[in-house]
C-alpha positions in Angstrom: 109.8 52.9 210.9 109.2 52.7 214.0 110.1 55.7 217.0 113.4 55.0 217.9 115.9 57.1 220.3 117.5 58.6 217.3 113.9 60.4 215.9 113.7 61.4 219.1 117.2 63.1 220.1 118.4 64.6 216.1 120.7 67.0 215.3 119.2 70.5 214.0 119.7 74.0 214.1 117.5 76.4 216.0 115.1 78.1 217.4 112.1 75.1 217.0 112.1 71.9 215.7 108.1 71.8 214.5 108.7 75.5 212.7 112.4 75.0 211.6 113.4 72.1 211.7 110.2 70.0 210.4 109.8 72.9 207.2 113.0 72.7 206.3 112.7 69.2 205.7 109.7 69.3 204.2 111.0 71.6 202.0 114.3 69.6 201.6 112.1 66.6 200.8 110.0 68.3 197.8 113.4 69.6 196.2 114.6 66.2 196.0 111.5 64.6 194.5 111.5 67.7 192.0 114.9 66.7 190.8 114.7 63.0 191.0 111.3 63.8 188.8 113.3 65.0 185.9 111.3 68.2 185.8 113.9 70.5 187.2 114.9 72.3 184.3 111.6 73.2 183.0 110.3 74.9 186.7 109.8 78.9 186.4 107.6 79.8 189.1 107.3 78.2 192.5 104.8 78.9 195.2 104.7 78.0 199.4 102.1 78.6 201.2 102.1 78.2 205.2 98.9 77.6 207.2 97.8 77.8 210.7 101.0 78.0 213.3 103.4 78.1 211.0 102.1 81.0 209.0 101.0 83.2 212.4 105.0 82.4 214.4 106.7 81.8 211.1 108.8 85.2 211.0 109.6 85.0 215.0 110.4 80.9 214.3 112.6 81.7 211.3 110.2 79.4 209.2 110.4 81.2 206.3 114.4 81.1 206.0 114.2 77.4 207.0 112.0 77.0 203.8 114.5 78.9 201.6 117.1 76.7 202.9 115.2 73.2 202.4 114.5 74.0 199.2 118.4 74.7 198.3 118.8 71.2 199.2 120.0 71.9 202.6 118.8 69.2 205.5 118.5 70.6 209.3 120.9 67.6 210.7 123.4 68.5 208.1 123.6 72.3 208.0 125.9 74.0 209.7 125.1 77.1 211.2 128.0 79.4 209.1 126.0 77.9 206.0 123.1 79.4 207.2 124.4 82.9 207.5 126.0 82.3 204.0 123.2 81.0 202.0 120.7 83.5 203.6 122.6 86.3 203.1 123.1 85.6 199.4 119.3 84.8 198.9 118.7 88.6 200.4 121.4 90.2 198.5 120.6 88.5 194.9 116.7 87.8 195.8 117.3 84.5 193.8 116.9 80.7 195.4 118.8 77.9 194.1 116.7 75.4 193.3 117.4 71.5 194.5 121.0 73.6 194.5 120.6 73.7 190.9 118.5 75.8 189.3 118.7 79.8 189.9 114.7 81.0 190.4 113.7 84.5 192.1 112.1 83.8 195.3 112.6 85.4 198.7 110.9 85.4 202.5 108.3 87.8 201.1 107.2 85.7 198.2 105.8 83.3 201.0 102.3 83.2 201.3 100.8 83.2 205.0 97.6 81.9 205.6 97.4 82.1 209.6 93.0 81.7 209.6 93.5 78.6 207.9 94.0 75.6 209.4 94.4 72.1 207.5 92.6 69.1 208.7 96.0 67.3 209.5 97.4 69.6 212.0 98.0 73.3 212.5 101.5 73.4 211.4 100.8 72.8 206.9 102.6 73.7 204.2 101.9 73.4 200.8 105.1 73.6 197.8 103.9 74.2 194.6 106.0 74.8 191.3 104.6 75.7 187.6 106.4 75.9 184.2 106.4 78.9 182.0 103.0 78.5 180.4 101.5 77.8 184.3 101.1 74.2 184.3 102.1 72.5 187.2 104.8 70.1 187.4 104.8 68.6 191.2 102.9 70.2 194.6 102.7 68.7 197.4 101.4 69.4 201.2 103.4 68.7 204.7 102.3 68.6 208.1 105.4 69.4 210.6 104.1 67.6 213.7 106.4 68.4 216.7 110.3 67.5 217.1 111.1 67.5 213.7 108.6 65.0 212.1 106.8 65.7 209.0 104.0 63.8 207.2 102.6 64.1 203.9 98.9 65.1 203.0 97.3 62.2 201.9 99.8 59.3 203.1 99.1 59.6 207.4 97.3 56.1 206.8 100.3 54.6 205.0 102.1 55.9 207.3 101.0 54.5 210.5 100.5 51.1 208.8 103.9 51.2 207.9 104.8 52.1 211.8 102.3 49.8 213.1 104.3 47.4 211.0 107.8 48.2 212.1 106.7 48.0 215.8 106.2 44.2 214.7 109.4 43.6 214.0 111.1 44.8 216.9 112.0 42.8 219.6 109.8 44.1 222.3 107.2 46.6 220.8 105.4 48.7 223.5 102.9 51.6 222.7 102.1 52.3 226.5 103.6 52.2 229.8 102.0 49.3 230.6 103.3 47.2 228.0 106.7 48.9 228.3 106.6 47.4 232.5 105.4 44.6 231.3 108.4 43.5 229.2 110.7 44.6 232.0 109.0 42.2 234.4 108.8 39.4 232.1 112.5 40.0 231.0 114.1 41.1 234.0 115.2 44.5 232.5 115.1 47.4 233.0 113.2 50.4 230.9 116.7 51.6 229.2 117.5 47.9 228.8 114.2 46.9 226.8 115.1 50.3 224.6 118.4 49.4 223.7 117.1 45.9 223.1 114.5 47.4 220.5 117.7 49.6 219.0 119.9 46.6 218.0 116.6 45.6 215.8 118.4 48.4 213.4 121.8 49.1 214.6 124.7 47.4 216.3 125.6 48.0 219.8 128.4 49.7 218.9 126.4 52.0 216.4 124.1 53.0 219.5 126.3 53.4 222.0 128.6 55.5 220.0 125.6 57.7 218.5 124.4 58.6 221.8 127.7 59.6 222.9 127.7 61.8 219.8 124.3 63.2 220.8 125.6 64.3 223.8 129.0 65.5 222.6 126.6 68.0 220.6 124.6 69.1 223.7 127.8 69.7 225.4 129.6 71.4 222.3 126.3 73.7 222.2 126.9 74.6 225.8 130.0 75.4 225.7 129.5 78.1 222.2 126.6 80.0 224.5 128.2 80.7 227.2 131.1 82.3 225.1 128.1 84.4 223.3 127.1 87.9 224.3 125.0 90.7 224.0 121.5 90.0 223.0 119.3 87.6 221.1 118.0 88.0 217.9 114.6 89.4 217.2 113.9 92.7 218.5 112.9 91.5 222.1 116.6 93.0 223.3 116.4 89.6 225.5 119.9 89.7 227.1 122.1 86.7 226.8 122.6 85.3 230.6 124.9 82.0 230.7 128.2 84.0 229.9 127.4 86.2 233.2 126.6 83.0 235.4 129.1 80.6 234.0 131.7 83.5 234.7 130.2 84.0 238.6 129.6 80.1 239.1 133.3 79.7 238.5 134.4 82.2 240.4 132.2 81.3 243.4 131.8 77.5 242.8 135.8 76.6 242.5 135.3 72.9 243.7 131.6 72.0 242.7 130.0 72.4 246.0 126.9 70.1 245.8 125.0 72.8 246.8 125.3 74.9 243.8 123.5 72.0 241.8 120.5 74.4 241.0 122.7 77.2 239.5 124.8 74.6 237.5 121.3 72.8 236.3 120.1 76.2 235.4 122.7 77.8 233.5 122.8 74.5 231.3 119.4 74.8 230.3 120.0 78.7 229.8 122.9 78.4 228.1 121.4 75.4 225.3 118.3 77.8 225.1 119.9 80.5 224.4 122.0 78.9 221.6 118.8 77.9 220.3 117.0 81.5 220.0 119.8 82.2 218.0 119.3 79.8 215.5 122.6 77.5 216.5 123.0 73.7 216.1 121.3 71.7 219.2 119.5 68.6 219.6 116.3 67.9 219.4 115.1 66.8 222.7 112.7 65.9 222.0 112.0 69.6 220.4 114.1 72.4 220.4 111.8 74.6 222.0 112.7 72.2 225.3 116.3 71.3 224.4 118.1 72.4 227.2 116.0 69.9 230.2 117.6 66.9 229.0 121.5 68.0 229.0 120.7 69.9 232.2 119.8 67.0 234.3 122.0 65.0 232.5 125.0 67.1 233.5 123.1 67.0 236.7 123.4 63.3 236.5 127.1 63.1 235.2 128.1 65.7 238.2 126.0 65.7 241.3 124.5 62.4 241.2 126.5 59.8 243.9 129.5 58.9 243.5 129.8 60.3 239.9 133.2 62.4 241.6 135.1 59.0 241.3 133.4 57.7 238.1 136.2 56.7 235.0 135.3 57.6 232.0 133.9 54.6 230.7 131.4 54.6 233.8 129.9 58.4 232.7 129.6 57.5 229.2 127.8 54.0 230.4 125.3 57.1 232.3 125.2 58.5 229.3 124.4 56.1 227.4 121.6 54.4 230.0 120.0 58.2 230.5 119.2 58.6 226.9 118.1 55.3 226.2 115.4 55.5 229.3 114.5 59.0 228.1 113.5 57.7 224.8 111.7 54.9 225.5 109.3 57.5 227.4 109.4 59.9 225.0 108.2 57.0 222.5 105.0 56.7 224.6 104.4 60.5 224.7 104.7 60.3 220.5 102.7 57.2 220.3 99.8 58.5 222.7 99.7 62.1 222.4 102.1 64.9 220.8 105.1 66.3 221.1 103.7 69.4 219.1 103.0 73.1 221.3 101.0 73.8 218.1 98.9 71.1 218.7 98.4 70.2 222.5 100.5 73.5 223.9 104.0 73.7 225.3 103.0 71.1 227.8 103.7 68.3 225.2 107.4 70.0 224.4 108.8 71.1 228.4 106.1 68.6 229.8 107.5 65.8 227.7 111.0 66.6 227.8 110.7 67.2 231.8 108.8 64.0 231.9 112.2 62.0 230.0 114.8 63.8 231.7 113.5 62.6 234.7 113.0 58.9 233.6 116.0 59.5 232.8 117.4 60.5 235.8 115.9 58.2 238.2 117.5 55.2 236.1 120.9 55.8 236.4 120.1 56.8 240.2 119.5 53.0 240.6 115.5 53.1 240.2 113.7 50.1 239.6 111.0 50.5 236.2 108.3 51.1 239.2 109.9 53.9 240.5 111.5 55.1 236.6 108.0 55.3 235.6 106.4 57.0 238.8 109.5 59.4 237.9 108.2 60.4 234.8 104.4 60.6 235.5 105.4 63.1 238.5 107.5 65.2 236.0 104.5 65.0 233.5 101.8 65.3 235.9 103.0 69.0 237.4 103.3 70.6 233.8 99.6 70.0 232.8 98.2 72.4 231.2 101.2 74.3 230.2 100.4 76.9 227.4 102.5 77.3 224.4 102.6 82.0 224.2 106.4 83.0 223.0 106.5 86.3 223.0 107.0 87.9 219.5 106.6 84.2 218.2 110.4 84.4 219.6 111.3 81.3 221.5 112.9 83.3 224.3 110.2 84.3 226.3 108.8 82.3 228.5 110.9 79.5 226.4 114.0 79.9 227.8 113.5 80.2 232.1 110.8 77.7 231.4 113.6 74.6 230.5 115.6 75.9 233.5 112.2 75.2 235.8 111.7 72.1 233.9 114.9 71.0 234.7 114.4 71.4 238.3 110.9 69.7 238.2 112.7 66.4 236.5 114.9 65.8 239.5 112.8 67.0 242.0 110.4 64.3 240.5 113.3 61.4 240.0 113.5 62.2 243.9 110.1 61.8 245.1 109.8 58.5 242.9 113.3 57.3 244.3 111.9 57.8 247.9 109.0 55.6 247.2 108.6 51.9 246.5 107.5 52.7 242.5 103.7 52.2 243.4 101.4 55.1 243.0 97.9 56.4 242.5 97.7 57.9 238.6 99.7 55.8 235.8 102.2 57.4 233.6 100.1 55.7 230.8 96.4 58.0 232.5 98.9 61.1 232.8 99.7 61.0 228.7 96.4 60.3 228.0 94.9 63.5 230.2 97.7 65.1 228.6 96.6 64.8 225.4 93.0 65.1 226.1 93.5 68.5 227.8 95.6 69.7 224.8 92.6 69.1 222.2 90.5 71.2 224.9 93.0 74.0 224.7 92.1 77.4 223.3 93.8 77.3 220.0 94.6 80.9 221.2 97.4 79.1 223.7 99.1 76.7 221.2 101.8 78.6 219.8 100.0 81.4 217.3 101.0 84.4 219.5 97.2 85.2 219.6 96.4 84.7 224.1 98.7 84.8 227.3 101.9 86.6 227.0 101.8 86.7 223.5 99.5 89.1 223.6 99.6 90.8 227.1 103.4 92.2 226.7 104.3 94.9 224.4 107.1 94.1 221.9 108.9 97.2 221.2 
C-alpha cells in the first residue's frame, strides 16, 4: 500500500521504532506464518540472528526483548506496556518462550546470535528467524530488514514490494512522490498540502475514520505526556540519566500560572522531554515518524494548540480541526522523506529521524498558522535544511543521550522555521524536494561509524559507567 498518515504516525512502545518496534514485528510476522504453516507442533529448536545495527545497539535498544515478544505473538501497536513487564519477566524467570503463544520452547536474550561486522545487502538493520525440528531439518526461516519508523521488508520481496506501492500510489486520488508534484496538485486543485493528504486518505478510509484516528493519535501523545511527567528517578540502562519533566512541569506550573506567551520555549521543551523520556523507558508513544524523534511533533503541536493566535478562544471542535489539519500536513511531508530518502538513523544517521520529524512538525505548523503550500513547503525545507548532517551516536546504544535534548532543539528549530517561511511570500532559493535529495545523498556518504552502531561521536568519546 501506499504511505499513508497512519504508517507514518503508529502506535508502539519504546525506546526506537527501527530496533523495537520494526523487530518485533518482524518477529511477530514469522510466528504467524509458522502457525498458519501447520508446522508449529513439530518446531524444537529456533534460531535469530541480528546483523549490522541491530546486533551492535540491540541490548541498549531493547531489540532482543522486542524479539522475544514478537515471537509470543505480541504486535508493538497492541502491547501494552504492563504486558511487557509480565511476559519478560516470566521468559527470565522460566528461560522458556511461548511460541506463536503456543508452543513452550527454551530460548532467552542470550540465545540471540549478534552479528554486528555483518552487514546485509538490504540495509543495516537484518534479522534472520530460523526454526528446525528434532532431527535438524528446517521447517520455515526467513530474513527482515527493519527500515526506520517501524517498517519492515522481507529478503527477497523489496521488488514486489515497491511494485505493489508503485501500484497503490495509482489508485489514489492524487499520487505525489515529490514536493513538486505534491504543489502541483495544490495549485491545480486549489488545496492546500493537508487537504490533498486527506483527499489521498478517503481512497481507504471514511472521513469520519480519519478524522477520528488522528484525534486518537494525539490523545496517545498527550496520554504519554501526561504518565512522564508523573515518573521519577532515573532511566533505565545504567546511564543514571535523571528523569527531568516531573521537575519542570512542577516549576512551569508554579511560575507559569496563566500561560504567559513567553514561556512557550519551556512548555515546547518539557513536551518533547517528557514524550522522550517515556520512550527511554520503553513506554507506549507514537511513532513520529520514529520513536527516536517522537516528542517534535506533539511539542509543536501543543505549541500549535496553545500559543499559536487566537487558539485562547478556540472551541473544541476548532483545536481538534488543528489537530487534525497539523497531522495531515505532517504526513504528507513525511511521505516525501520515505519516498526519496529514509527515515532510518541506521541508514542515513539521526538526521533522517529529528531532521525528518523537525522538517513535518514544522509543515505542520505553518499550515494551521494560515500558510499557503509555498510558504508550508519553504517551512519544512528550512526545518530540514539546518539538521543536515546530523549523526545518529546514543550513548550506551541508549536513546537518551543526545536523543532526548535533541527533540527538545528540534522542536524549537520547527517553529522557528514555520516563522521564517510565514514571514516570506513561500518563494525561495533551495527546494524542499533538493533538500531530501542532499539529505539522502549525504547519509550514504556518512561514516557508518555515525549511523547508530555506537562505534564514533559520543558513543564512543563518553565513558559509560
Amino acid at each position: 500500500m501506499a504511505v499513508g498518515v497512519f504508517d507514518l504516525f503508529s502506535i508502539g512502545i519504546g525506546p526506537s521504532s527501527s530496533h523495537t518496534v520494526g523487530p518485533m514485528r518482524a518477529a511477530a510476522v514469522f510466528a504467524e506464518e509458522l502457525k498458519s504453516s501447520g508446522k508449529l507442533d513439530r518446531v524444537a529448536s529456533l534460531r535469530v540472528d541480528l546483523y549490522g545495527s541491530l546486533a551492535a545497539t540491540g541490548h541498549g535498544h531493547g531489540t532482543m526483548t522486542a524479539i522475544l515478544l514478537g515471537l509470543e505473538g505480541f504486535h508493538p501497536e497492541l502491547i501494552l506496556p504492563e504486558e511487557v513487564e509480565e511476559r519478560l519477566a516470566k521468559i527470565a524467570e522460566t528461560g522458556t518462550l511461548q511460541l506463536a503463544g503456543a508452543v513452550p520452547l527454551p530460548y532467552k536474550v542470550e540465545d540471540i546470535v549478534l552479528r554486528p561486522l555483518t552487514i546485509l545487502p538490504r540495509h543495516t538493520n537484518g534479522m534472520t528467524f530460523t526454526v528446525a525440528d528434532a532431527d535438524g531439518g528446517i521447517l520455515h526461516t526467513a530474513t527482515f530488514f527493519s527500515v526506520g519508523g517501524g517498517f519492515i521488508v522481507r529478503e527477497g520481496e523489496e521488488d514486489t514490494a515497491l511494485a505493489e506501492l508503485a501500484a497503490s500510489k495509482k489508485e489514489l486520488p492524487l499520487p505525489f512522490r515529490t514536493a513538486a508534484e505534491l504543489l502541483g496538485h495544490c495549485r491545480s486543485r486549489g488545496l492546500s498540502i493537508g487537504e490533498i493528504m486527506f483527499v489521498n486518505e478517503r481512497a481507504s478510509r471514511t472521513e469520519e475514520e480519519i478524522r477520528e484516528g488522528l484525534l486518537h493519535i494525539y490523545s496517545v501523545m498527550e496520554a504519554c505526556v501526561e504518565i512522564s511527567i508523573r515518573r521519577e528517578g532515573l532511566l533505565p540502562g545504567g546511564l543514571k540519566v535523571r528523569r527531568r519533566a516531573p521537575d519542570w512541569h512542577e516549576r512551569l506550573l508554579k511560575e507559569d500560572k496563566d500561560r504567559d506567551p513567553k514561556y512557550w520555549q519551556e512548555w515546547v521543551n518539557l513536551i518533547a522531554l517528557a514524550v522522550n523520556e517515556e520512550n527511554a523507558s520503553g513506554g507506549r508513544v507514537v511513532t513520529a515518524p520514529t520513536n527516536g524523534a517522537a516528542g517534535i511533533i506533539p511539542a509543536v503541536l501543543y505549541y500549535a494548540l496553545h500559543f499559536a493566535p487566537g487558539m485562547d478562544q478556540a472551541t473544541q471542535k476548532d483545536r481538534d480541526d488543528v489537530v487534525v489539519r497539523f497531522l495531515l500536513t505532517a504526513g504528507a511531508v513525511g511521505v516525501l522523506y520515505k519516498e526519496q530518502a529514509s527515515i532510518s538513523g541506521a541508514e542515513v544517521g539521526c538526521q533522517g529521524e529529528v531532521g525528518s520529524a523537525s522538517s513535518m512538525a514544522a509543515a505542520g505548523l505553518a499550515e494551521v498558522m494560515g500558510g499557503t503550500p509555498g510558504q508550508v513547503e519553504n517551512a519544512a525545507e528550512i526545518a530540514m535544511e539546518h539538521n543536515l548532517g546530523l549523526t545518529c551516536d546514543p550513548i550506551g546504544g541508549l536513546v537518551q543521550i543526545p536523543c532526548i535534548e535533541r527533540n527538545a532543539i528540534a522542536a524549537a528549530k520547527a517553529i522557528n522555521a514555520a516563522k521564517m517561511a510565514l514571514w516570506g511570500d513561500g518563494s525561495h532559493r533551495v527546494s524542499l524536494d533538493e533538500v531530501i535529495v542532499t539529505m539522502r545523498e549525504t547519509g550514504k556518504d556518512m561514516s557508518s561509524k555515525y549511523k547508530e552502531t555506537a562505534m564514533g561521536g559520543l558513543a564512543v568519546n563518553v565513558a559509560v559507567c
